[in-house]
N, C-alpha and C positions, 0 to 999 in steps of 0.2 A: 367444204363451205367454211370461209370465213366470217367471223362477226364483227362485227367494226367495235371497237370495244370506249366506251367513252372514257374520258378520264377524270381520275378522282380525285376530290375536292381538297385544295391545299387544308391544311390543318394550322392552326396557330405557331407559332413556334414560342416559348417561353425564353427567356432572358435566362442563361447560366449563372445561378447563384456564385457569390464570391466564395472561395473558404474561407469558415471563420477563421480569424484571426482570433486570439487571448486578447483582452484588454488588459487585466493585471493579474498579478501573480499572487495566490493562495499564500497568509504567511505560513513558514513552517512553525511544526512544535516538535519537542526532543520527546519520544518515547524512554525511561530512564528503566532500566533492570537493577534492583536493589540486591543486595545479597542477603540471604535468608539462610538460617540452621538448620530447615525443616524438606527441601524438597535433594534429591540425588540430582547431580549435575548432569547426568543424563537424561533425565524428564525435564531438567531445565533447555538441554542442547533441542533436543527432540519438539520442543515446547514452541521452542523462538523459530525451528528452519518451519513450523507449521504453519503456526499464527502469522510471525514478521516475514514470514518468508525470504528467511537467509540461508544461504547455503551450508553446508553442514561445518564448514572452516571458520565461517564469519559467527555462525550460532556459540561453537565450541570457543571463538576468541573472546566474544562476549561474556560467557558465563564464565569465562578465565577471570577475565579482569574487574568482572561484579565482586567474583572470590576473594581475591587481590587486596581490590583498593576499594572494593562497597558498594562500587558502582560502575554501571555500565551503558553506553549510548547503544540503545540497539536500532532504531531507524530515524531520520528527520522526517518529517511528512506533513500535509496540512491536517486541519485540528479533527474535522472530523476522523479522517483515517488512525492517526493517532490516540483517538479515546475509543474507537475499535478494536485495537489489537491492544493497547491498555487493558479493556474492560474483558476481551476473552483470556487474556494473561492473568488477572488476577482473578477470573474463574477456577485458575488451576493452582489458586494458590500462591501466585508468585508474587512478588512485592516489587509494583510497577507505577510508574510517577508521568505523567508528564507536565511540559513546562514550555513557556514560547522561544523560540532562536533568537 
């Protein structure tokens, strides 16, 4: 036995959103790594691939050239994310600055 089966009731269909698009762009600001007498360059290296999330090359080049010359760029980033990993860097001590691009 077959049932005659009715059929079911269309349903609305919604309009496919556009993707957002960015209006503008976040300015950057320089995260700055100072050079300090107090912490091992290893807790520095260790520090930065944590916090800034650099790879262990880009971390080890930075803390090079803080030693160096005083100072080091360790990320560009908008301001919030840059007083982030600021503010968890000089939890540990480090002597961390930043400043607008």
């Amino acid at each position: 036995m077959s049932q005659a089966s009715t059929p079911l009731p269309s349903l609305p269909t919604r309009p496919t959103p556009a993707p957002l698009q960015p209006t503008e762009k976040l300015p950057l600001w320089n995260v700055l790594l100072h050079n300090d007498e107090v912490n091992e360059m290893g807790f520095v290296v260790e520090s930065l691939c944590r916090f800034a999330r650099l790879s262990l090359p880009a971390a080890t080049r930075c803390t090079m050239e803080a030693h160096k010359k005083g100072l080091s760029l360790v990320i560009a980033t908008h301001r919030e994310h840059a007083e982030l990993v600021a503010e968890q860097l000089t939890s540990l001590r480090l002597t961390v600055t930043i400043e607008p691009v």
